[in-house]
Every structure is written in structure tokens, then in C-alpha cells.
C-alpha positions as CSV (number, residue, x, y, z in Angstrom):
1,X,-66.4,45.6,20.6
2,X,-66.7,43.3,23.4
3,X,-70.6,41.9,24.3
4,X,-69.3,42.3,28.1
5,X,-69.0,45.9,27.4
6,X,-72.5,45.9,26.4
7,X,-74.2,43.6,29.1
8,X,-75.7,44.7,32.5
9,X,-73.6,41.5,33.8
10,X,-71.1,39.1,32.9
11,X,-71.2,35.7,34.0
12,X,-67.3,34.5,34.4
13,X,-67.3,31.0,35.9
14,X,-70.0,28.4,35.0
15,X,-70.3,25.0,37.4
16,X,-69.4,21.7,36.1
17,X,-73.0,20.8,37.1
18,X,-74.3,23.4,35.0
19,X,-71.9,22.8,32.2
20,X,-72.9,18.9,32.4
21,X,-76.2,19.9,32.1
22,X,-76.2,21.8,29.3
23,X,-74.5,19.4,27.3
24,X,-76.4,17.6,24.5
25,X,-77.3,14.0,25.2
26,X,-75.2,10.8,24.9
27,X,-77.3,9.6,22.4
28,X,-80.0,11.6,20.3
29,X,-82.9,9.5,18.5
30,X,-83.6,10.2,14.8
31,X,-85.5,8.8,12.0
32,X,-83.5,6.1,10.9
33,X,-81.3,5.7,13.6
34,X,-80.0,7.3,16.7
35,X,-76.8,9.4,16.9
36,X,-74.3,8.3,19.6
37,X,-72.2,10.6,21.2
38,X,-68.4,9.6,20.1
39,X,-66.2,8.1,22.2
40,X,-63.3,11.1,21.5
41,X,-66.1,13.7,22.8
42,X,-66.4,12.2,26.4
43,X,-63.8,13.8,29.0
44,X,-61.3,11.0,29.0
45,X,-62.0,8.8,26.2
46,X,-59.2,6.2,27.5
47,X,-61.5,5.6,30.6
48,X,-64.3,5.0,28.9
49,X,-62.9,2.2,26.3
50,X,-61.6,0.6,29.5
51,X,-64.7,0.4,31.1
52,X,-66.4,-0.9,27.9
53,X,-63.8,-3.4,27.7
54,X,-63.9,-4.7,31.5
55,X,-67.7,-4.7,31.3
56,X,-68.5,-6.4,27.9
57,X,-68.0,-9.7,29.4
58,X,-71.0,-9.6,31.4
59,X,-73.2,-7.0,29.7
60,X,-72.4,-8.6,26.2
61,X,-72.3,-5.4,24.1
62,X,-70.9,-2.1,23.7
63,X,-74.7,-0.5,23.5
64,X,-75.4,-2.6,26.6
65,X,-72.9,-1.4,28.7
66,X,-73.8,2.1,27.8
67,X,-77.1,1.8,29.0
68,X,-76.0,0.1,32.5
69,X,-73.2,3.1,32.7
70,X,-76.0,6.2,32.1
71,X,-78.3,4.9,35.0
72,X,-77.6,5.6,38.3
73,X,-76.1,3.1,40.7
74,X,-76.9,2.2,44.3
75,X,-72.9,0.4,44.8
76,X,-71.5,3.7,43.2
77,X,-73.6,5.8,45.5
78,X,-76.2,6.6,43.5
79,X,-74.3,8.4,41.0
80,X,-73.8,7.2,37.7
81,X,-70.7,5.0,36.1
82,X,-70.5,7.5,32.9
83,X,-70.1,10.6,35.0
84,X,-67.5,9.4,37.0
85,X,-65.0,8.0,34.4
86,X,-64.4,12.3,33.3
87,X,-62.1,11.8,37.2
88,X,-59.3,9.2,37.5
89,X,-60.8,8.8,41.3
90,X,-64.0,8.3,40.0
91,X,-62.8,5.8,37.2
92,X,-61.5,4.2,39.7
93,X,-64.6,3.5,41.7
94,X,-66.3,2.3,38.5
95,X,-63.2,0.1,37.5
96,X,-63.0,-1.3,41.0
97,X,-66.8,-2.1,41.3
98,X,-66.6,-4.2,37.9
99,X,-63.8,-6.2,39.1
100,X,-65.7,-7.4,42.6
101,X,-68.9,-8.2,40.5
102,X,-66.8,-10.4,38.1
103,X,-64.9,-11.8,40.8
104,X,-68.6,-12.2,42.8
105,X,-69.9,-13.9,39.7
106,X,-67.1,-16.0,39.4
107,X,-67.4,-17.2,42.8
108,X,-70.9,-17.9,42.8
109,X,-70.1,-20.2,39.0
110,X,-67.0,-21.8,41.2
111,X,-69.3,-23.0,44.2
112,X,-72.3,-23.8,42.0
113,X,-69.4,-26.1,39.8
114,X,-68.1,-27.3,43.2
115,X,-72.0,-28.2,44.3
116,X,-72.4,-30.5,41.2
117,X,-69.2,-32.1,41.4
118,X,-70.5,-33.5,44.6
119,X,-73.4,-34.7,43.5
């Protein structure tokens, strides 16, 4: 027998908000050591190992660029890099806003090379 023939109400459609939220957390502290979320569980996995990969150069490590990914991000509109990486458009956004901050740092290290050349 169903449970939906037994309830006062069945719920059919739940919100991706709602399902987000309900979710377990990226990374759950234990005794030892914390448990990370695995890379397979995310929405689309390929995304995230790109952005780890484009990122790592100026964030260092993988666990770095995690943490930088779960906060929320005034150039991104205040939402958060690891939410938007479950879309293509949003991956998008995210890859697109790494490649203008490398390019930015790059151009600041090209003009600071270019100021000591001179001197």
C-alpha cells in the first residue's frame, strides 16, 4: 500500500532551493578528520574539476579553492561559485570571472615588470 493513500496530503514537486537546502554539507567535521563531499556527488562533476583546475594557480590548493568557491561573491552577484557550476550558464560566469582575475593579475605583474625595467 501506498503512504500517499494514507496521508492527509501529498507533496509532489519540491524547489531546487529547498532540495539544496536539505542536502548534507560539502564538508562534515569529525574527530580525526573532516569528510569532504566527493567530487562524483556534485551536480556536474566535470565543472567542478575545471574550476579547481583554472583556480589552483592563484588559490594554491584544491582545499583553498573550495573554501573561496562556498562563500558568496560580490563579482558573481553575491551568489556563490559552487552553486553555480550545477548550470552550464552559471559555470560559465564562474569560469569567465577566473579568467579576467588571472588576466587582471597578470597585467598588474606585466606593468609592475615594465616599472622596474625602467628604473
Amino acid at each position: 500500500m501506498s503512504l500517499a493513500k494514507l496521508a492527509h496530503w501529498v507533496r509532489r514537486h519540491i524547489s531546487d532551493d529547498e532540495l539544496r537546502a536539505s542536502q548534507l554539507p560539502d564538508v562534515v567535521p569529525g574527530r580525526r578528520r573532516a569528510s569532504v563531499k566527493p567530487h562524483s556527488w556534485y551536480a556536474k562533476p566535470h565543472h567542478l574539476a575545471k574550476m579547481l583546475e583554472m583556480a589552483r594557480p592563484v588559490l594554491r590548493t584544491e582545499g583553498e579553492v573550495l573554501k573561496w568557491a562556498r562563500r558568496e561573491s560580490a563579482h558573481l552577484g553575491g551568489r556563490r561559485p559552487i552553486d553555480l557550476i550545477e548550470t552550464d550558464a552559471g559555470a560559465v560566469e564562474v569560469f569567465d570571472y577566473i579568467e579576467a582575475y588571472i588576466r587582471e593579475q597578470l597585467d598588474k605583474a606585466g606593468d609592475q615588470d615594465d616599472l622596474s625595467s625602467k628604473s
